[in-house]
Structures are given as structure tokens and as C-alpha cells.
C-alpha positions in Angstrom: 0.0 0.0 0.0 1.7 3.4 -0.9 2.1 6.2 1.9 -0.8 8.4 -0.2 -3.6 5.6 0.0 -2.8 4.6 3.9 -2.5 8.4 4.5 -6.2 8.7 3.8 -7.6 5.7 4.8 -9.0 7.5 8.1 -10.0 10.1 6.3 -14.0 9.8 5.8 -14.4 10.5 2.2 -10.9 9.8 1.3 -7.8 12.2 0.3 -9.9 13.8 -2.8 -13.1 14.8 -0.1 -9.9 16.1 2.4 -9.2 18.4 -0.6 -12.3 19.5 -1.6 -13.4 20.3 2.0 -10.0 22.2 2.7 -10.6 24.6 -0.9 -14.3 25.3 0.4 -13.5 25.9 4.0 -11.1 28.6 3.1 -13.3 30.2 0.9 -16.9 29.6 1.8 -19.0 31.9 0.2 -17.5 32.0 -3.0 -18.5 30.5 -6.4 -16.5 27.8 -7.4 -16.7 26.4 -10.9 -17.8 22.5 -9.8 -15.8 21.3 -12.9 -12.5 23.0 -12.7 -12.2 22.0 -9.0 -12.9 18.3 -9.6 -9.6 19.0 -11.9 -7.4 20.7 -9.2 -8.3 17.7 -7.0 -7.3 15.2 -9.2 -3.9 17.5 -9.8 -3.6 17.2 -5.8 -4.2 13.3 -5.9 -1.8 13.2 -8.7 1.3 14.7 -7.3 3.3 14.1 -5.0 2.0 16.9 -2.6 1.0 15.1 0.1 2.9 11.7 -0.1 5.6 13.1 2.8 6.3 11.4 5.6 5.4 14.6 8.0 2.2 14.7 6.4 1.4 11.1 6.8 2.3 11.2 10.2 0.1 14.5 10.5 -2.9 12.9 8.7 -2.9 9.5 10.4 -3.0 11.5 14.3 -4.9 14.2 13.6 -8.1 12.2 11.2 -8.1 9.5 14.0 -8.0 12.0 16.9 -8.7 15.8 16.5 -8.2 16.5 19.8 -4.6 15.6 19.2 -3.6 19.1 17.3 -4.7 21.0 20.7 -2.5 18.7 22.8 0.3 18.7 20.5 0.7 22.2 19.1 3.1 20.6 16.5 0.2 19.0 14.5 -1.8 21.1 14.5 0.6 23.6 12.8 1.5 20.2 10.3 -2.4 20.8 9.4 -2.0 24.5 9.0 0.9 23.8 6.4 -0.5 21.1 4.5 -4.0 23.0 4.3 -1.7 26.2 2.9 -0.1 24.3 0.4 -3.1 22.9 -0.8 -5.5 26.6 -1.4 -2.4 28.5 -2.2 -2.1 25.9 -5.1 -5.6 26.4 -6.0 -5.6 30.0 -5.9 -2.6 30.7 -7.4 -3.8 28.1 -10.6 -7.6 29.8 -10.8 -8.5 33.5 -11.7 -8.8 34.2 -8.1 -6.4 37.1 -7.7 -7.3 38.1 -12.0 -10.7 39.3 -11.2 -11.9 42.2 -9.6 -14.2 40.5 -7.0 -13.8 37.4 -6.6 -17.2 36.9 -4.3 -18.6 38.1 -7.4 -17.3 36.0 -10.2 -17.1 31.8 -10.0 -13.7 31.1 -9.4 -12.3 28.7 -12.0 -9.0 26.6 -11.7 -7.2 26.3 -14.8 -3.7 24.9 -13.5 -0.1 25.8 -12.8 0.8 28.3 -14.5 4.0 27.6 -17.1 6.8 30.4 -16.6 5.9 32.1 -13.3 3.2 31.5 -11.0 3.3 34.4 -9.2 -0.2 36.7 -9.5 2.0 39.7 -8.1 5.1 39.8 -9.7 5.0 42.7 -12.1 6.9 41.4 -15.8 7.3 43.8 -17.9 7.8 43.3 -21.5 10.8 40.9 -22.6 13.8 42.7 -23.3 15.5 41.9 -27.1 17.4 39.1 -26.9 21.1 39.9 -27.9 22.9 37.9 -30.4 
């Protein structure tokens, strides 16, 4: 059995629910575009993202026993991290931070971006190359 399939076998609903629930509990309220999130989840499931060690050990505990992350402060900041990894690659792969309001809009997740990833960093236009 690989570390990814025992990592979620306490989970109810399994790794791709974990996922889902994690996207909408950071941003309930929001239109999400059923589709394009049902894509992101498979990316998740896909890659190696949460086959680690310190998240198998984080998921095992803390699905079996929540209580666990308030007695051991360490897993609960495990979940924080792995929770973080997981909306910060949604957001950054859906028009989330390209609209104006995005409580306004559906939110749609299109996928890594190629070249840079990064909604804030200001590129201007490519300089010539020299020969």
C-alpha cells in the first residue's frame, strides 16, 4: 500500500473529499466552478504533494483523533501547512487574484501556470534578446 492511500484511509471520504473540504472551507461563500475544482483535485491526488512522511504522520493523528492538534501544538501547525499548500495551489492556478471580485465572479482553476506562478510579480515586457 503506498504512503498516499494509507495516508487517507481515516479520512472519511478519502484524500480527494480532504481536498475539496479544505478549498471550500477557506473560501466559503465563494462561487467555485464544480468542474475546474474536480480538476485541481485530481492534480492534488496526482502529485506528490501530500505523499511526505510529516504529512502522513500529520494525517494519520490528527483524522483519528482531533483532539490531538490542541494537545500537541506541532500537529496542528502540520495541518495548517499542508492546508496552505493545498489553497495557495488552487488559488494561485484559478482566476482568483485576475478578477476584480472574486465573491462576485465563480472562481475557475485552470492549472499551474508555465513560466511564473506568481499573481503579483510585475513582468514587464521581454527585453530583445542579444545575439
Amino acid at each position: 500500500m503506498s504512503a498516499i492511500s494509507f495516508e487517507w484511509t481515516q479520512h472519511p471520504g478519502g484524500a480527494g473529499a480532504w481536498v475539496e473540504h479544505i478549498v471550500r472551507k477557506h473560501l466559503s461563500g465563494i462561487t467555485l466552478d464544480e468542474a475546474s475544482l474536480q480538476k485541481f483535485i485530481r492534480e492534488v491526488l496526482d502529485s506528490t504533494m501530500l505523499d511526505t512522511k510529516h504529512q502522513l504522520f500529520y494525517s494519520t493523528f490528527r483524522t483519528a483523533t482531533e483532539w490531538l492538534s490542541f494537545v500537541v501544538p506541532v500537529l496542528g501547525a502540520a495541518s495548517e501547512h499542508i492546508e496552505r499548500q493545498v489553497l495557495t495551489r488552487y488559488l494561485v492556478g484559478s482566476n482568483f487574484f485576475r478578477i476584480p471580485d472574486p465573491r462576485r465572479a465563480t472562481i475557475t482553476y485552470f492549472g499551474d501556470l508555465p513560466a511564473c506562478g506568481n499573481p503579483f510579480a510585475a513582468l514587464g515586457p521581454a527585453e530583445p534578446l542579444v545575439t
